[in-house]
C-alpha positions as CSV (number, residue, x, y, z in Angstrom):
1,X,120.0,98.8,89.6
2,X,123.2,101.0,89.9
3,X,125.9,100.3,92.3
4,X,126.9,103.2,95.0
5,X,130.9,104.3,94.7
6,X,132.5,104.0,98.0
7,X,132.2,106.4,100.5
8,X,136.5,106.4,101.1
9,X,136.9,108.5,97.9
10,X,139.6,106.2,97.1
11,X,139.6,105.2,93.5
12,X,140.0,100.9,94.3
13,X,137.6,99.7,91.3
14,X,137.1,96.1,91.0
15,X,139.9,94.9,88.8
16,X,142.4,97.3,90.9
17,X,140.9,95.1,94.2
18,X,141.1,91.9,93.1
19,X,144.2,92.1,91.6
20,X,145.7,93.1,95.0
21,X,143.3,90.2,96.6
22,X,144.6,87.1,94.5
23,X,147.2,86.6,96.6
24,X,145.1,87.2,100.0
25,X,143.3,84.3,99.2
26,X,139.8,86.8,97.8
27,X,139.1,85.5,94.4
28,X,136.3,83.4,95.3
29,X,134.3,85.6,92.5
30,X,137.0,84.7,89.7
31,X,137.0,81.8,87.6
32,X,137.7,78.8,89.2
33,X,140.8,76.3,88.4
34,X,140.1,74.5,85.5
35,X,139.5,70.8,84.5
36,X,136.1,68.8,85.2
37,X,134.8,68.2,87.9
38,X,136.6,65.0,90.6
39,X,134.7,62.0,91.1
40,X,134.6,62.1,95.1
41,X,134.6,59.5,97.5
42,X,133.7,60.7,101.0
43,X,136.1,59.0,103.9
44,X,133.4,61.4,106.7
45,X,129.8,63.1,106.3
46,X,130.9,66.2,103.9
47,X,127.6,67.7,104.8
48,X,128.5,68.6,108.2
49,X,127.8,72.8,107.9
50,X,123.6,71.2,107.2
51,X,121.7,72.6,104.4
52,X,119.7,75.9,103.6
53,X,117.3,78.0,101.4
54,X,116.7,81.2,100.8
55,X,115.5,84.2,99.1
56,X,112.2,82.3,98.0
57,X,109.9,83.5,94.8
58,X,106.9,82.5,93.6
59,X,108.1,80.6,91.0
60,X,111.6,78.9,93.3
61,X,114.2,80.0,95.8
62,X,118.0,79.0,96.3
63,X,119.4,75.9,97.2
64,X,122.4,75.8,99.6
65,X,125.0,73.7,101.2
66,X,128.8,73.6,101.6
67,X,131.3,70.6,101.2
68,X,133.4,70.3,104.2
69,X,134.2,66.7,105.7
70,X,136.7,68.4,108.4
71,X,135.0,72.1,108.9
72,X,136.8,73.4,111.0
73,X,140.0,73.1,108.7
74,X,141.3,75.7,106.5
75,X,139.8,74.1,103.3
76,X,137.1,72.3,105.2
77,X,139.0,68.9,104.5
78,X,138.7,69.4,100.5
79,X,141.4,69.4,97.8
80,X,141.6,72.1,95.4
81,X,139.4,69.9,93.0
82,X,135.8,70.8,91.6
83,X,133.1,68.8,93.0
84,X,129.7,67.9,91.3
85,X,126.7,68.7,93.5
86,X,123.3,66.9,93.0
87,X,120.3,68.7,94.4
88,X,116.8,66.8,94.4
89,X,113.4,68.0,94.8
90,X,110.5,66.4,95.6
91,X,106.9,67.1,96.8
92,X,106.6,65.0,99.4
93,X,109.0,65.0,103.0
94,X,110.0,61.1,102.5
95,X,111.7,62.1,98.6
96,X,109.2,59.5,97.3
97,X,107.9,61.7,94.2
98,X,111.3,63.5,92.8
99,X,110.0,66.4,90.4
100,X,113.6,67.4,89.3
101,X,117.2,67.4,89.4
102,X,119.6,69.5,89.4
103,X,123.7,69.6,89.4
104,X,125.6,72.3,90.6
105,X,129.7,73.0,90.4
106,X,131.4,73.5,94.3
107,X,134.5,74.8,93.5
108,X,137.6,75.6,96.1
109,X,137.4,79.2,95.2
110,X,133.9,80.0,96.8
111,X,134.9,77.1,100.1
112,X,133.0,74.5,98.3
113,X,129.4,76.1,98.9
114,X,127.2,76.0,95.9
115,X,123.8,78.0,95.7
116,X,121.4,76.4,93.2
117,X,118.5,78.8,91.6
118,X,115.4,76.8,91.4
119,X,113.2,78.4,89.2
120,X,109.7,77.0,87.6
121,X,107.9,75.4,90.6
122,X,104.3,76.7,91.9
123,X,103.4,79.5,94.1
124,X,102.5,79.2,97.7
125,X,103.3,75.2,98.6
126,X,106.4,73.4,100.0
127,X,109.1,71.8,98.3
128,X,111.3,69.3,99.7
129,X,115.1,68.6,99.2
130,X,118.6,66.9,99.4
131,X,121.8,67.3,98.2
132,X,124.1,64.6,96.9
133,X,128.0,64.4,96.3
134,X,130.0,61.4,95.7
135,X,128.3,58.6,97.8
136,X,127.4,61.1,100.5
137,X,123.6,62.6,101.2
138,X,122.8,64.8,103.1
139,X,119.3,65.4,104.9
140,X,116.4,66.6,103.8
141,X,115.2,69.8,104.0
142,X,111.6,72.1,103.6
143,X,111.5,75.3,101.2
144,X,109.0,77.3,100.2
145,X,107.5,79.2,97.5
146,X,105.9,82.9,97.7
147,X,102.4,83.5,96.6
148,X,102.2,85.4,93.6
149,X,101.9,89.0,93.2
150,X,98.2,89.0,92.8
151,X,97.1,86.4,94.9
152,X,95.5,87.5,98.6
153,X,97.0,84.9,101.3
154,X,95.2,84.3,104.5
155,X,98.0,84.2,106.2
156,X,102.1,84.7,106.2
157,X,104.0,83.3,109.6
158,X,107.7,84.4,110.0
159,X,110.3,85.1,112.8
160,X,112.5,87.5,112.9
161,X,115.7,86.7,114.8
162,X,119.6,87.1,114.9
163,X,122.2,88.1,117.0
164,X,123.8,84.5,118.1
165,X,127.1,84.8,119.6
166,X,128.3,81.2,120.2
167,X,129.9,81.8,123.3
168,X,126.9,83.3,125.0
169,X,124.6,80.2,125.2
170,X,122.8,77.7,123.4
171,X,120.6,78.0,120.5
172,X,117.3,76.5,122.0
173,X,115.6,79.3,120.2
174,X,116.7,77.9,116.8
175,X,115.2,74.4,118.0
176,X,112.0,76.4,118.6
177,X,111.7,78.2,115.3
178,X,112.6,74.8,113.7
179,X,109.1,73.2,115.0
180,X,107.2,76.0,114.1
181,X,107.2,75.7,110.3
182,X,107.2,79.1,109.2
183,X,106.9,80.4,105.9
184,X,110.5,81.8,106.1
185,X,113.1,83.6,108.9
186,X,114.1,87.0,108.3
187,X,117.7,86.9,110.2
188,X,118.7,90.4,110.7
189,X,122.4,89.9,111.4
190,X,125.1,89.0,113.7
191,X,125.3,85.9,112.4
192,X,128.8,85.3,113.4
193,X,130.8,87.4,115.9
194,X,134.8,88.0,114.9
195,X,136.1,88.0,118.3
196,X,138.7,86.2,119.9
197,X,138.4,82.6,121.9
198,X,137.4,83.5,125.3
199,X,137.0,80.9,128.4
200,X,134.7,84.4,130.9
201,X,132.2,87.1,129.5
202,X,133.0,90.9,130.3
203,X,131.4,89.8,134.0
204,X,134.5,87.2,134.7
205,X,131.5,84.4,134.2
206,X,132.4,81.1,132.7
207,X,130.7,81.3,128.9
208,X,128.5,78.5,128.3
209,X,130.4,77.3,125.5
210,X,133.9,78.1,124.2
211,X,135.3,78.4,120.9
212,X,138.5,76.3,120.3
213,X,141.2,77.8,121.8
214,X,143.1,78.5,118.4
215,X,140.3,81.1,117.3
216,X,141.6,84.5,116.7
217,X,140.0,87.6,116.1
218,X,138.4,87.4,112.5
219,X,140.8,89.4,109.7
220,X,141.3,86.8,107.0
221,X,139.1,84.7,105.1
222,X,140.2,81.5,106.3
223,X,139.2,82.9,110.1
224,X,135.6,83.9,108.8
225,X,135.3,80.4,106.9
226,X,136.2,78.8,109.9
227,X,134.0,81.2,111.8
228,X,131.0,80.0,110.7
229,X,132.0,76.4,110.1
230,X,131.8,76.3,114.1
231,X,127.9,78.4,113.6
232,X,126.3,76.8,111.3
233,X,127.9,73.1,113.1
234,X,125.0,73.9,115.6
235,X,122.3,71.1,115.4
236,X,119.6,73.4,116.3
237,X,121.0,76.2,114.0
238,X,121.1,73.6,111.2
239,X,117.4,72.6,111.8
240,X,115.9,76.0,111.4
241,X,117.7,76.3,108.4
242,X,116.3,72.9,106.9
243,X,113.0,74.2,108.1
244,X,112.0,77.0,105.4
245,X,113.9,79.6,103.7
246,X,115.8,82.8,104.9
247,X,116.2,86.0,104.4
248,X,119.5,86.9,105.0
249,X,121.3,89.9,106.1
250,X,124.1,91.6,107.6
251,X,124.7,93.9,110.8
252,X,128.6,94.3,111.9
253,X,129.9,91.7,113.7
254,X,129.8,89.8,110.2
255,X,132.6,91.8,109.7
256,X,134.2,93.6,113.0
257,X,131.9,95.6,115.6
258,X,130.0,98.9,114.5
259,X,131.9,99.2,111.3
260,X,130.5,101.9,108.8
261,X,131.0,102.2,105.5
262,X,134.8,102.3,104.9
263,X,135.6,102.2,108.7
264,X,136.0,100.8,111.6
265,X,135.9,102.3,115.3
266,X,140.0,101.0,115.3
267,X,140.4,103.8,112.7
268,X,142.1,101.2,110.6
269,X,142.8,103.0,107.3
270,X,139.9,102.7,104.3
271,X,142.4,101.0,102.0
272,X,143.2,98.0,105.1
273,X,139.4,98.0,106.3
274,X,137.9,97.3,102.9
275,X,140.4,94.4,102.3
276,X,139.0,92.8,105.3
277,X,135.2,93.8,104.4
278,X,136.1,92.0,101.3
279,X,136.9,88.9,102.8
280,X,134.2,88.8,105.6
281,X,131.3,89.3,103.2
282,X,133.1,86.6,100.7
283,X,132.8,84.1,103.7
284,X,129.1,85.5,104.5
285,X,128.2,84.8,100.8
286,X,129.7,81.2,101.0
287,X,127.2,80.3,103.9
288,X,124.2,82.1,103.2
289,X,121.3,80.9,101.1
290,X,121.5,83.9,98.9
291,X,121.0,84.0,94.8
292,X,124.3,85.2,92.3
293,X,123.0,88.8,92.4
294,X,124.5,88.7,95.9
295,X,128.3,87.6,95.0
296,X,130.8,90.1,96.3
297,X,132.5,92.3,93.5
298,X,135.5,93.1,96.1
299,X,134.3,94.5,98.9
300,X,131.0,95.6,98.1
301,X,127.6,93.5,98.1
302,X,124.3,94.5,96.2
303,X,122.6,93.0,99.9
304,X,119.0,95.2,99.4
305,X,116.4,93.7,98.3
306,X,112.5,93.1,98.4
307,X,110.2,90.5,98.7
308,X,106.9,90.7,97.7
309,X,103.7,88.1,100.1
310,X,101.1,88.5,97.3
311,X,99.0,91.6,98.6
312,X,99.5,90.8,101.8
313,X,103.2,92.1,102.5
314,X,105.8,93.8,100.6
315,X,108.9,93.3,102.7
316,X,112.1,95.5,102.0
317,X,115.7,94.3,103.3
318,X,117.3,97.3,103.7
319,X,121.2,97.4,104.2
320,X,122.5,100.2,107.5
321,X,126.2,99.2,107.2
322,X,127.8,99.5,103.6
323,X,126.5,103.2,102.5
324,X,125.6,105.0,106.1
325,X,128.2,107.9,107.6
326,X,130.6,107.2,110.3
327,X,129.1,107.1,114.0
328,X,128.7,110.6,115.0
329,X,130.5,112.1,118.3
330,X,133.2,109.2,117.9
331,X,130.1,106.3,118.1
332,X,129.2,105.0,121.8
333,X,126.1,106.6,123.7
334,X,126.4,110.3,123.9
335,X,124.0,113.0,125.1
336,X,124.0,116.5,122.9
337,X,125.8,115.4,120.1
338,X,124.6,118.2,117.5
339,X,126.6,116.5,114.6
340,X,123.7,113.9,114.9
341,X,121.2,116.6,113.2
342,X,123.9,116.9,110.0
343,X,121.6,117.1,106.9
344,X,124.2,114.9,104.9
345,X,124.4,111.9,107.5
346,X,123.1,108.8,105.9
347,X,122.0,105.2,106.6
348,X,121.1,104.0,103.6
349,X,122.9,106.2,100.6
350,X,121.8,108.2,98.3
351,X,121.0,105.1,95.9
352,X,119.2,102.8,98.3
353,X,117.1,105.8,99.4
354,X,115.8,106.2,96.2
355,X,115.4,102.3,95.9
356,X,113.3,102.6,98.7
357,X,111.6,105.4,98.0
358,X,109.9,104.2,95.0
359,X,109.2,100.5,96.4
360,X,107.0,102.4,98.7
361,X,105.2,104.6,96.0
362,X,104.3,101.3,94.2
363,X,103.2,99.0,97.2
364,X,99.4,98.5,96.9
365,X,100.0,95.7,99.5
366,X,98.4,95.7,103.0
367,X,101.6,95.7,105.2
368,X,104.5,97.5,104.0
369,X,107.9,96.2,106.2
370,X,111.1,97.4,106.5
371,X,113.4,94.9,107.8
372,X,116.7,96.2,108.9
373,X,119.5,95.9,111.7
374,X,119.4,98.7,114.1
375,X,117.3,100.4,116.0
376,X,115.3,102.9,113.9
377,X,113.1,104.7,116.7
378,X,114.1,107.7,119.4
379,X,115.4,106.3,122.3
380,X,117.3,107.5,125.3
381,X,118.7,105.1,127.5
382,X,118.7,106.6,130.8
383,X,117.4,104.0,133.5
384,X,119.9,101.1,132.5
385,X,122.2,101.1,135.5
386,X,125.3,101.4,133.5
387,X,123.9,104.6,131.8
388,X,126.0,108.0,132.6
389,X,123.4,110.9,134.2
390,X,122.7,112.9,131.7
391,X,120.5,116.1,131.6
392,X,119.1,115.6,128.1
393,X,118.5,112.3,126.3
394,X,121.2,109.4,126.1
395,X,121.7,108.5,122.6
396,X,123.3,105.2,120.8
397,X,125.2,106.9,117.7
398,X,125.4,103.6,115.6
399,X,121.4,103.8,115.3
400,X,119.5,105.8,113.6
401,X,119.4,108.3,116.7
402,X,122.9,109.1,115.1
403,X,121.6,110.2,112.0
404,X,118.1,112.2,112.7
405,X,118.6,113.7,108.9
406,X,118.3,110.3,107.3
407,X,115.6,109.1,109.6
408,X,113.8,112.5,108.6
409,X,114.0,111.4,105.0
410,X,112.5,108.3,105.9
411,X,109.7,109.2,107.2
412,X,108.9,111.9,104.8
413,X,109.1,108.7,102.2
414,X,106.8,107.1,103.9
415,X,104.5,110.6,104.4
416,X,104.4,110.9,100.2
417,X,103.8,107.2,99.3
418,X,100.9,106.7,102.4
419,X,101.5,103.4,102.2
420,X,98.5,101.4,104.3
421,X,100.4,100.2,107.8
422,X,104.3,100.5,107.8
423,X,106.1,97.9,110.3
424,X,110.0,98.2,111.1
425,X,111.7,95.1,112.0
426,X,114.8,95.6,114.0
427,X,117.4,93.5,115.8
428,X,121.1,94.4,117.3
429,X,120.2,95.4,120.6
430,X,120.1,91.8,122.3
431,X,116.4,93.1,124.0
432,X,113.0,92.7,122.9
433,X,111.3,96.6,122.3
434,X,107.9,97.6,120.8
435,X,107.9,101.1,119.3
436,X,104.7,103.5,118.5
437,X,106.2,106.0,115.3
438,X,104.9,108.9,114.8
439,X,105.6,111.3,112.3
440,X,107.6,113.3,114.2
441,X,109.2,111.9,117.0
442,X,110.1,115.8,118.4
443,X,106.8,116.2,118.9
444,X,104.6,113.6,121.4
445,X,101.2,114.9,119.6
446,X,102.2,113.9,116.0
447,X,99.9,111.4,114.2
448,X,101.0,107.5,114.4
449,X,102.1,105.8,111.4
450,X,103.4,102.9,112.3
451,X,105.3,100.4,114.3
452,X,108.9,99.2,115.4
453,X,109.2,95.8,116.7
454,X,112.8,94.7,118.0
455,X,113.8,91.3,118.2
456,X,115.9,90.1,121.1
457,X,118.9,88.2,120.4
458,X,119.5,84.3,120.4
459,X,122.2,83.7,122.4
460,X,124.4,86.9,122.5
461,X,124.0,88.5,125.9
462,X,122.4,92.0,126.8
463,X,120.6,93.4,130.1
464,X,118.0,95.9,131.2
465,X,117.3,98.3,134.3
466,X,118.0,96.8,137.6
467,X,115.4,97.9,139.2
468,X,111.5,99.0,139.2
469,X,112.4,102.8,139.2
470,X,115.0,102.1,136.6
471,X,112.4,100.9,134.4
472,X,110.3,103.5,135.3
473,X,112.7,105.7,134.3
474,X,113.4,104.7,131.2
475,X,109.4,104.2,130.1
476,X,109.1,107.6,131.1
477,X,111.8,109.0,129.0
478,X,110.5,107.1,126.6
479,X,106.4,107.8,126.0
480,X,106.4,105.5,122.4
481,X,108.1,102.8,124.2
482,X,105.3,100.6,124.6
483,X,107.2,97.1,125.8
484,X,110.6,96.4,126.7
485,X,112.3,92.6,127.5
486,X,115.8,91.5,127.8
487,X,115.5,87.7,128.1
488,X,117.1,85.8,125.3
489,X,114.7,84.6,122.0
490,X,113.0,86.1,119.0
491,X,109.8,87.7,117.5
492,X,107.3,85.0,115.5
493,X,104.8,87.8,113.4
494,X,101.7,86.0,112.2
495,X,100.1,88.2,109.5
496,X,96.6,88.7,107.7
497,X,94.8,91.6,106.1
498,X,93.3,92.6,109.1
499,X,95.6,91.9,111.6
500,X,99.2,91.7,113.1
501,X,100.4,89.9,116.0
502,X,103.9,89.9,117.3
503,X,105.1,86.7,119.9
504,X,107.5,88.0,122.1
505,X,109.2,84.3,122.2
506,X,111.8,83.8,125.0
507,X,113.9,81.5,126.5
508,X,114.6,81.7,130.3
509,X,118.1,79.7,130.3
510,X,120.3,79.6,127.7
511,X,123.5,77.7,129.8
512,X,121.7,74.6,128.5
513,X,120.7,72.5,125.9
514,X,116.3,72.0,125.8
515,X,115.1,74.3,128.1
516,X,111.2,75.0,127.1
517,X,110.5,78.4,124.9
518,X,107.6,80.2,125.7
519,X,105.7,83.4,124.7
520,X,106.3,86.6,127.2
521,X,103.9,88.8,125.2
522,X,101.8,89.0,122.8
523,X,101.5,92.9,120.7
524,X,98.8,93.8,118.4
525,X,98.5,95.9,115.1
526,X,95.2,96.7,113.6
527,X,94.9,97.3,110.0
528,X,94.2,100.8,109.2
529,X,95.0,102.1,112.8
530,X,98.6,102.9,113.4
531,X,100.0,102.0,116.6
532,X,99.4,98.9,119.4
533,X,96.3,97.9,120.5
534,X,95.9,98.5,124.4
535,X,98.4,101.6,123.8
């Protein structure tokens, strides 16, 4: 699969990058310092940041955890020395019948994470798990293995979810998805958030919970490290992730808010940006359970990717940050912005299109999914009572509303191939939304194709019309809007051949720890009828 160039035009290959980053603390991709590696004897619990899978297959999926007995430190409490890792797997939860071992490097170069590529164990069944380093163990977690290609599965049951600023609230919802026992999370982004400590919200409210105070704004690697070292420290965060694999991707605040491409909305110049893009997405490969194809070559990460459920599903993770154009209209909400209808604005690039384009030509499954980060349908925000009065349509430009060429392009993919019953999975908005596409959204008559389905956020905070008439307002501006919710929590999708069902899961206090999750709605998908039931 060829890489894309950068969009900046500036000619910063890899060596010429990493040559520059040495010093700046990015050569977690370089070899690491030599000599074998240190017996280790733990003084505290180095598996404090919990453990992970990921990226499953039919035939394994990765392994993941990070050494760091003091997390929050700039080295996580390590020394400079390699570490042997032991991973064990078993078939049973109480590690009683060990099918295999395997050892694994952690070096100070990638912060001590190592990601182990288990390959060789059956289709469709759980695998269980635990690391080992030193005399320290860590717990045990559930994986999972894909059907394989040609095999029909009754059922696949995932959530998609993301969007988990720490600040905003507890993660109850990650308890939630924990006990479900899915076959994997799709987590669309937002991960982390790079902002500064801060004791109120925008409002002047007290946040729920605070960073320490000595957390900047994120620019170096050590600040997104130690960024996440306070994430994935969660309890309830670390539980989902010993509960089956992810699927990992990125949206902005991974890196710094609505960045594109080579840019950011600071108008920091290319050269500076990708310095810091290259650090962020260093840190995001250290704590993600993502395989080697996925290491950073500077600033740049091969993140797209498919997954194929037997004939049930063909799921592709697209990437909208690394190869789309620059907001239009200077980014924000904007009504007539005609740069928006550019032919040459892009989401995706020119490569990934064409990834994506012939993924769809060869699907012969029954659902064909594009997971993503932001919001792929038309849709005007008039009604939200901090919306300007507009006389035509109110626009987010870091969407796909700011690119109507690229969406275009989409959906004439999708138009050639025909695949069966197309489903967009969405999150960045911080509400829950359930979209009707049709093939042209210009025109309210057009044939249905398919479906959107937006997944609230966890914890980061976001709010809807005030009012009845506000609501009304924005339904009626919006006829393929067919549900709308902004209370905190995620979407669990339980899928068959004939059927798809969408829980709108939602928690209705977030300020504290174990308050109950329950389902607000419950959306519908046919197979072979585009579109909601009931709609």
């Amino acid at each position: 699969m060829s890489r894309q160039p950068l969009r900046s035009g500036l000619s910063l290959d890899r060596r010429t990058l990493l040559r520059g980053a040495i010093g700046a603390g990015l050569a977690g991709t370089l070899p690491s310092i030599s000599g074998a590696a240190a017996r280790t004897s733990f003084k505290s619990d180095p598996f404090t940041l919990g453990i992970a899978s990921g990226d499953p297959a039919p035939d394994g999926f990765v392994l993941w955890t990070r050494l760091a007995p003091e997390p929050l430190e700039a080295r996580g409490g390590m020394t400079a020395h390699p570490v042997e890792v032991t991973v064990e797997i078993a078939h049973d939860p109480a590690m009683s019948r060990i099918l295999r071992t395997d050892k694994a490097i952690a070096h100070l170069e990638l912060a001590h994470s190592v990601h182990v590529e288990v390959e060789g164990l059956s289709p469709a069944r759980d695998y269980f798990y635990r690391f080992r380093a030193g005399d320290a163990e860590s717990p045990i977690g559930r994986a999972r293995t894909l059907p394989p290609p040609d095999a029909t599965p009754a059922q696949l049951r995932f959530v998609a979810a993301g969007c988990q600023r720490w600040e905003g609230g507890y993660y109850t919802a990650w308890r939630a998805i924990a006990d479900d026992q899915l076959d994997f999370v799709f987590h669309y982004g937002d991960y982390i958030y790079e902002y500064a400590f801060a004791a109120r919200d925008k409002d002047d409210r007290p946040n729920p919970r605070t960073m320490p105070p000595d957390f900047p704004a994120c620019f170096t690697l050590t600040d997104y490290r130690r960024r996440y070292a306070l994430y994935k420290g969660d309890p309830d965060l670390q539980a989902a992730h010993a509960s089956c694999p992810f699927l990992s991707s990125f949206d902005d605040h991974e890196i710094a808010n609505n960045w594109a491409s080579d840019s950011d909305p600071k108008q920091t110049p290319a050269a500076a940006f990708l310095f810091r893009r290259a650090m962020a997405l260093q840190a995001w490969y250290e704590h993600m359970p993502v395989r080697r194809a996925l290491i950073p070559r500077g600033p740049d990460v091969l993140a797209y990717r498919g997954f194929r459920i037997g004939t049930l599903a063909d799921i592709a993770v697209l990437d909208t940050r690394q190869y789309r154009s620059r907001q239009p209209c200077g980014d924000g909400f904007r009504a007539h912005c005609d740069d928006v209808d550019a032919a040459d604005r892009t989401m995706l690039g020119a490569a990934q299109e064409r990834w994506l384009a012939e993924r769809l030509k060869r699907s012969k499954t029954v659902w064909q999914v594009l997971a993503q980060q932001v919001l792929f349908a038309q849709f005007d925000w008039r009604g939200f009572p901090w919306a300007k009065q507009t006389d035509g349509p109110l626009l987010d430009m870091d969407t796909w509303n700011g690119a109507d060429a690229a969406r275009d392009r989409v959906m004439a993919m999708l138009a050639e191939a025909n695949p069966s019953n197309p489903v967009v999975l969405t999150g960045d908005l911080h509400r829950a939304l359930a979209f009707e596409l049709r093939r042209d959204w210009r025109d309210p008559n057009s044939p249905r194709i398919g479906v959107e389905f937006v997944s609230s956020s966890i914890s980061s905070p976001g709010d809807g019309p005030a009012t009845g008439d506000n609501l009304a307002t924005m339904y009626k501006n919006n006829p393929n809007l067919k549900f709308f919710s902004d209370q905190r929590g995620y979407t669990r999708h339980e899928v068959t051949r004939s059927r798809w069902q969408a829980d709108v899961r939602v928690v209705d206090d977030i300020t504290a720890r174990g308050q109950p999750v329950r389902t607000a709605r419950t959306l519908l998908v046919e197979a072979g009828r585009p579109g909601l039931l009931g709609n």
